[in-house]
TORROTI-928971 format. One record per residue (C-alpha): x, y, z; residue number from 0; residue in one letter. Coordinates in steps of 0.2 Angstrom, whole numbers, plus 5000, padded with zeros to 4 digits. Layout:
// residues N
{r {X,Y,Z},NUM,'a'}
...
***
This chain:
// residues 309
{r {5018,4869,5043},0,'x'}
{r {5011,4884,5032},1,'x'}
{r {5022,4885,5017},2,'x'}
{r {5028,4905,5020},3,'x'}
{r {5029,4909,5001},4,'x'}
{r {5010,4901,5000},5,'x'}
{r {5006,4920,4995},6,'x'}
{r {5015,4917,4977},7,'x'}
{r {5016,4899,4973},8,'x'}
{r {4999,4900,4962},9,'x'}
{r {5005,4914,4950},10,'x'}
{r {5021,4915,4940},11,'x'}
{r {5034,4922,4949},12,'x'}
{r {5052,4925,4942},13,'x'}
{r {5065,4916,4953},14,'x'}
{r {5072,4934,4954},15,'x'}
{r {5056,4940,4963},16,'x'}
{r {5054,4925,4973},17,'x'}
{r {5072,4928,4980},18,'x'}
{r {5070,4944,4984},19,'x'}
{r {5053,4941,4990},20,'x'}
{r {5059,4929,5002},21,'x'}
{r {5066,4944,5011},22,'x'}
{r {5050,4952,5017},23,'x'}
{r {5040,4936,5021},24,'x'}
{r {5037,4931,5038},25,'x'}
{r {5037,4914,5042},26,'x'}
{r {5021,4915,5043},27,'x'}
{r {5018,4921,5025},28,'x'}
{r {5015,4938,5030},29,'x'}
{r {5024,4955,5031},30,'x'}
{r {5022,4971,5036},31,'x'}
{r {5032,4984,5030},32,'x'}
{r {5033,5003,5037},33,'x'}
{r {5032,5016,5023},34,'x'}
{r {5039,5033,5025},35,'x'}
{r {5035,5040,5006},36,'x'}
{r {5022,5054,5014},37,'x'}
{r {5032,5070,5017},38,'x'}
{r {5036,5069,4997},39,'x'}
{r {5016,5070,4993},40,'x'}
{r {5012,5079,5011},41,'x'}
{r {5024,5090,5014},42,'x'}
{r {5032,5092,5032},43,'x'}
{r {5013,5093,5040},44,'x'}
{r {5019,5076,5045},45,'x'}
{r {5031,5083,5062},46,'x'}
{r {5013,5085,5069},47,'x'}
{r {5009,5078,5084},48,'x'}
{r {5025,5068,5084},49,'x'}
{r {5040,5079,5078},50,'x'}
{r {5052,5066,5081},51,'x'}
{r {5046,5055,5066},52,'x'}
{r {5054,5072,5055},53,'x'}
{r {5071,5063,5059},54,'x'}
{r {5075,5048,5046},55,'x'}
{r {5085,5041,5056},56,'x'}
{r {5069,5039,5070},57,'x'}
{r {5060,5031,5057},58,'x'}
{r {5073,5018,5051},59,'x'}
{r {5076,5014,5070},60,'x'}
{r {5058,5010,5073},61,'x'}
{r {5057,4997,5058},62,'x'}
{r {5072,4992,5065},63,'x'}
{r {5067,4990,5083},64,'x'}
{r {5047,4987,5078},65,'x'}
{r {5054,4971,5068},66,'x'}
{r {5046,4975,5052},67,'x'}
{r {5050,4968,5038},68,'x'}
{r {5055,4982,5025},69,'x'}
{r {5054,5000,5027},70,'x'}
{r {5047,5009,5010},71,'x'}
{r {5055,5026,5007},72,'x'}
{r {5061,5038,4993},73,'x'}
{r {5082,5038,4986},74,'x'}
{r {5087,5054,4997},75,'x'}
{r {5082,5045,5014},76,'x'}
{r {5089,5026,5007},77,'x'}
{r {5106,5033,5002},78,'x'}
{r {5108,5046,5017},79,'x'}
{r {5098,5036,5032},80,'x'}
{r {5094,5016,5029},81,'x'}
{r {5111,5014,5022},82,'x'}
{r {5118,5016,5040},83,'x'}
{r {5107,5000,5045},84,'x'}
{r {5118,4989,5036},85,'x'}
{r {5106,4980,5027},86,'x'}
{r {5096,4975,5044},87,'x'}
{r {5080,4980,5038},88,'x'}
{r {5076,4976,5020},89,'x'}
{r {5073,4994,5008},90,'x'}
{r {5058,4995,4997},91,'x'}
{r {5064,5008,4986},92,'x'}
{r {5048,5022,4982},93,'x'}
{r {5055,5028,4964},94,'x'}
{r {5039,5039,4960},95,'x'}
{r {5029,5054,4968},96,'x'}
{r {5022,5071,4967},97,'x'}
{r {5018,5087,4980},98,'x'}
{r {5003,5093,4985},99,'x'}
{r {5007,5112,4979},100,'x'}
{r {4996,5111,4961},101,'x'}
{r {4980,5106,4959},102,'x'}
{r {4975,5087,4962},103,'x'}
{r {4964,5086,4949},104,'x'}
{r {4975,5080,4935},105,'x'}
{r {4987,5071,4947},106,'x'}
{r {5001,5063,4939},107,'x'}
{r {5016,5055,4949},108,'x'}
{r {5035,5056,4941},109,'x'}
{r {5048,5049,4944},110,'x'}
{r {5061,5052,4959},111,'x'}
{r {5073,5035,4956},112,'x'}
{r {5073,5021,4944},113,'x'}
{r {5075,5003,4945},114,'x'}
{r {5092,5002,4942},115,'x'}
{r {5096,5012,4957},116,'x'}
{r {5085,5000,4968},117,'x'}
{r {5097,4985,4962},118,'x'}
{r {5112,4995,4964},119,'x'}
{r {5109,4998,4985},120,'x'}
{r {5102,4980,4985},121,'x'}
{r {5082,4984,4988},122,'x'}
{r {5070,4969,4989},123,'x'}
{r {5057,4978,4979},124,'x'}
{r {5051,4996,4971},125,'x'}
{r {5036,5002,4974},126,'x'}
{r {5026,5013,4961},127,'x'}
{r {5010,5026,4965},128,'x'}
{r {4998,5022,4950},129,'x'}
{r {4983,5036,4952},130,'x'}
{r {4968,5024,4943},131,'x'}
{r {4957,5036,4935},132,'x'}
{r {4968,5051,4934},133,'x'}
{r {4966,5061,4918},134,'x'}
{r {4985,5059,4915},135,'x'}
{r {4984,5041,4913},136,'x'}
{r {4991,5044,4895},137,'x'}
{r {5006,5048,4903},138,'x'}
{r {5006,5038,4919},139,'x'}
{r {5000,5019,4910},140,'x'}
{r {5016,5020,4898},141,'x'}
{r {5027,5026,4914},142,'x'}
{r {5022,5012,4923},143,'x'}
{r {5025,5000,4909},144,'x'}
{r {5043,5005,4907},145,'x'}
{r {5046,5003,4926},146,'x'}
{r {5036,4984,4924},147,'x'}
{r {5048,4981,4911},148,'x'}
{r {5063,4985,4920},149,'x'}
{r {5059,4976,4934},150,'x'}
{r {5057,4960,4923},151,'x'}
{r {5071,4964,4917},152,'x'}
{r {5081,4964,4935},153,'x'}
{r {5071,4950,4943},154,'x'}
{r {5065,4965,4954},155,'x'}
{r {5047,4965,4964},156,'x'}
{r {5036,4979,4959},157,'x'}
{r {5022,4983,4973},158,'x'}
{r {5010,4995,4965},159,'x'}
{r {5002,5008,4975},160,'x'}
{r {4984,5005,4969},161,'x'}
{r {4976,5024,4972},162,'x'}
{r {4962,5030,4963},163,'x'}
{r {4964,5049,4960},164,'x'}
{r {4955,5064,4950},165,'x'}
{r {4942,5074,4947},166,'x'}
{r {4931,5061,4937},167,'x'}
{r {4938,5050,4952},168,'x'}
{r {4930,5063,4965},169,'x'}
{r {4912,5062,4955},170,'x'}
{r {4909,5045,4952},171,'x'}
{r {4911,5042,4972},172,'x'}
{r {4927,5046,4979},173,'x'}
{r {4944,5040,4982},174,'x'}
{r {4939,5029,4995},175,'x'}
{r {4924,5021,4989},176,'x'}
{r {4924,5000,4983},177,'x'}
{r {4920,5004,4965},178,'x'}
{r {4936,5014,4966},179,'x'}
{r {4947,5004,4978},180,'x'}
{r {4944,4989,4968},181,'x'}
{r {4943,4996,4949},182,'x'}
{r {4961,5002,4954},183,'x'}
{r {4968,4986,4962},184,'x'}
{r {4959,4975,4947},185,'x'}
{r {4972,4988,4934},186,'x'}
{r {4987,4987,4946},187,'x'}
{r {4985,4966,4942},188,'x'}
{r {4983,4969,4924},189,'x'}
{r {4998,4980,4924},190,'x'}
{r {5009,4966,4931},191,'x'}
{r {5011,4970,4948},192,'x'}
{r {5019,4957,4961},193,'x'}
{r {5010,4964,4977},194,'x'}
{r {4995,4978,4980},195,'x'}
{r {4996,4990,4991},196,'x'}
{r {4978,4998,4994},197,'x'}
{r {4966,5007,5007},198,'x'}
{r {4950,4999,5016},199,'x'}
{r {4937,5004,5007},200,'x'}
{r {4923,5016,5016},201,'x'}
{r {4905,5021,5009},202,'x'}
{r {4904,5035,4997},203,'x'}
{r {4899,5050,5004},204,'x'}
{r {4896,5058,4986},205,'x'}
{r {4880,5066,4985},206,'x'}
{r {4869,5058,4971},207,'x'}
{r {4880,5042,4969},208,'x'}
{r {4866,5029,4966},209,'x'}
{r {4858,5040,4953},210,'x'}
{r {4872,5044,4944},211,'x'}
{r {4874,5036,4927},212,'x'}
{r {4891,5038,4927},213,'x'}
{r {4891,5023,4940},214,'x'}
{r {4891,5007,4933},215,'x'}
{r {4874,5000,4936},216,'x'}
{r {4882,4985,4945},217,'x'}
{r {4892,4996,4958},218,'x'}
{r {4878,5006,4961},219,'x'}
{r {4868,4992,4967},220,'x'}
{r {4882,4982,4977},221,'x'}
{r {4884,5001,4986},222,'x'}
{r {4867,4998,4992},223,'x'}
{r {4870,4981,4998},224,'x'}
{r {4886,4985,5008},225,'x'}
{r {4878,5001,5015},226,'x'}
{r {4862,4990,5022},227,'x'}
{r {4873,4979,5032},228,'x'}
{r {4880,4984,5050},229,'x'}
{r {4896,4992,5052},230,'x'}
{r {4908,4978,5056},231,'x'}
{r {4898,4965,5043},232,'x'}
{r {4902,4979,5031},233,'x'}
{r {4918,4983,5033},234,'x'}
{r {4924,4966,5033},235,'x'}
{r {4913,4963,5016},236,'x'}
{r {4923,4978,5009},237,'x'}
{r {4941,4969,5014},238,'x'}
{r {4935,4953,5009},239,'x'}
{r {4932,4961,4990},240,'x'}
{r {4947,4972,4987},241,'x'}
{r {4959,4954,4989},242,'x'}
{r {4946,4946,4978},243,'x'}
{r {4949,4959,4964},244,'x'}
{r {4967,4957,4965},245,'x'}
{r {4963,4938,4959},246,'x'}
{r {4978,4930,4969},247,'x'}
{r {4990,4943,4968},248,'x'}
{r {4994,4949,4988},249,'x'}
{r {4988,4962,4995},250,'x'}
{r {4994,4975,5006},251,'x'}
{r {4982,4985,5017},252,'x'}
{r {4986,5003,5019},253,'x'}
{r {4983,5013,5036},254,'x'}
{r {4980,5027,5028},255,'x'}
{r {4976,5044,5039},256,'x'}
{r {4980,5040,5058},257,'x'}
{r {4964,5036,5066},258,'x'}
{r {4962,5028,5085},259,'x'}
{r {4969,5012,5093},260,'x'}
{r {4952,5004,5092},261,'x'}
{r {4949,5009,5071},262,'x'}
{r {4964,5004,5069},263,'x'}
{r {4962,4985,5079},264,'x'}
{r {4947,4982,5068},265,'x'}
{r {4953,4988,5051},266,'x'}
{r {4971,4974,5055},267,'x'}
{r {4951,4961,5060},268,'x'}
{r {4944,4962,5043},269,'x'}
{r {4958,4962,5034},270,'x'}
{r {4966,4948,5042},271,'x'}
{r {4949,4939,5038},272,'x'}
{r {4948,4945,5021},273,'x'}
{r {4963,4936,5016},274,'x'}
{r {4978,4950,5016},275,'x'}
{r {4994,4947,5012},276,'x'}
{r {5001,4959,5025},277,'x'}
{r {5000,4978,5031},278,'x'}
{r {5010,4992,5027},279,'x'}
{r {5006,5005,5040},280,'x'}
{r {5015,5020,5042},281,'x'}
{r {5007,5037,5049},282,'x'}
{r {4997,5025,5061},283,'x'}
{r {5015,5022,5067},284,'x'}
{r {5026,5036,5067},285,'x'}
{r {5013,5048,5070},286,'x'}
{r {5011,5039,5090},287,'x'}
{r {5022,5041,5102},288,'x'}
{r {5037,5028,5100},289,'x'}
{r {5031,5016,5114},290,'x'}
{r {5015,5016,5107},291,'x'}
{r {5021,5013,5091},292,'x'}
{r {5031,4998,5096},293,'x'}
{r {5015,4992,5106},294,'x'}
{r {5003,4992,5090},295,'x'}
{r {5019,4986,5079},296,'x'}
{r {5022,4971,5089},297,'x'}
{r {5005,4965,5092},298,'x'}
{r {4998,4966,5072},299,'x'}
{r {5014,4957,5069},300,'x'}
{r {5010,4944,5083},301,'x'}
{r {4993,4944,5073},302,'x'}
{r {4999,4941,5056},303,'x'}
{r {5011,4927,5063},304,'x'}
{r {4994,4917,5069},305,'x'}
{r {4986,4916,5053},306,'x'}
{r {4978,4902,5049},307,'x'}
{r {4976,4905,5030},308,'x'}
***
């Protein structure tokens, strides 16, 4: 049998992590986790098409019903909403953030919690937005460090939200590009984190991109590589390259934006295949109608639980 914590026996791991860790892993060695963090950075855009999913206590329901194996969210919503599950779903504690309202191209994300008050309600994990590439990363580096520190110093997971961000971000080929994607996740393992949570990486739609100097030479050409294959041989080469710039530390696949049932069975494919630790889907959740939801929650976890690596 599969040994489920196989995900963090070949890097150090605090017996305070791996306690805590042992929470949110599946016996299969996987997890997926249901994040809720959005409304803070999106506003309350998010009551479309499905206004029910306003209602915390919907959402808590639905990790609790849906099985999942942690619901991420921010302070407010833990102390008001997932306290009243009585522990039955483990609290990923979100202790940074930021609106939409000023201009995203010096985004910086503060915080709205701290580490102690994740070990006071007895979370299995924080998790922290790092923006790679921001021109606030003077600010956001050291901010990061000092929430690294303390959860050293409590034993406490640190999932690092791995999101490039900016306007140099925007020039050099976009938020969702693999130059990006995986330049961000590489930083969020030199920073110390004990699990990645990133997006699938798509092909740059920047204009100019393999002319540009700016570019390293060497993502300009593995650009053109991944955009001469097919689709699918592409998309499964871009998975398979963010978990291999996190060097052994897990990774978490984001859903990002909601797209369709069938987008969304082959992005769980190539991640599955690339190696992922888990999934931490959220608006591809709450944002379908609650059968639905339970639907696509039960068979990416039926999924995850036939891993065979």
């Amino acid at each position: 049998m599969k040994d489920p914590m196989r995900f963090f026996k070949d890097r150090y791991y605090s017996p305070g992590e791996m306690a805590r860790l042992r929470q949110i892993v599946r016996k299969s060695g996987t997890t997926m986790i249901l994040p809720y963090d959005q409304f803070i950075e999106h506003d309350n855009r998010h009551v479309d098409p499905n206004p029910a999913a306003a209602d915390p206590d919907y959402i808590c329901n639905l990790a609790l019903k849906g099985g999942y194996n942690a619901v991420a969210i921010h302070y407010g919503l833990a102390k008001r909403y997932w306290t009243k599950l009585a522990g039955a779903v483990p609290l990923l504690l979100k202790i940074n953030g930021k609106t939409s309202i000023p201009a995203q191209d010096n985004p910086l994300s503060v915080p709205t919690a701290f580490v102690e008050d994740a070990v006071r309600m007895g979370a299995v994990a924080v998790g922290y937005t790092l923006y790679y590439g921001s021109p606030r990363q003077d600010e956001d580096l050291p901010q990061l460090a000092k929430v690294r520190a303390e959860c050293d110093r409590f034993g406490m997971p640190l999932v690092v939200w791995a999101y490039p961000r900016g306007e140099f971000v925007e020039k050099k080929g976009g938020k969702e590009c693999s130059y990006l994607i995986e330049s961000a996740v590489r930083m969020a393992v030199e920073m110390g984190a004990t699990v990645i949570k990133a997006n699938l990486p798509v092909a740059t739609k920047v204009s100019g991109y393999f002319e540009n100097k700016e570019v390293p030479e060497y993502y300009r050409k593995v650009e053109k590589e991944l955009q001469a294959m097919d689709a699918k041989a592409q998309k499964w080469e871009r998975a398979r390259r963010v978990v291999a710039a996190a060097q052994g530390v897990p990774v978490l696949f984001s859903g990002g934006d909601k797209v369709s049932d069938e987008e969304l069975q082959e992005n769980v494919n190539a991640c599955l295949d690339a190696g992922c630790f888990g999934f931490i889907f959220g608006r591809n959740m709450w944002k379908r109608e609650w059968d639905k939801a339970i639907e696509l929650s039960d068979k990416f976890q039926e999924m995850l639980d036939q891993k065979k690596s």
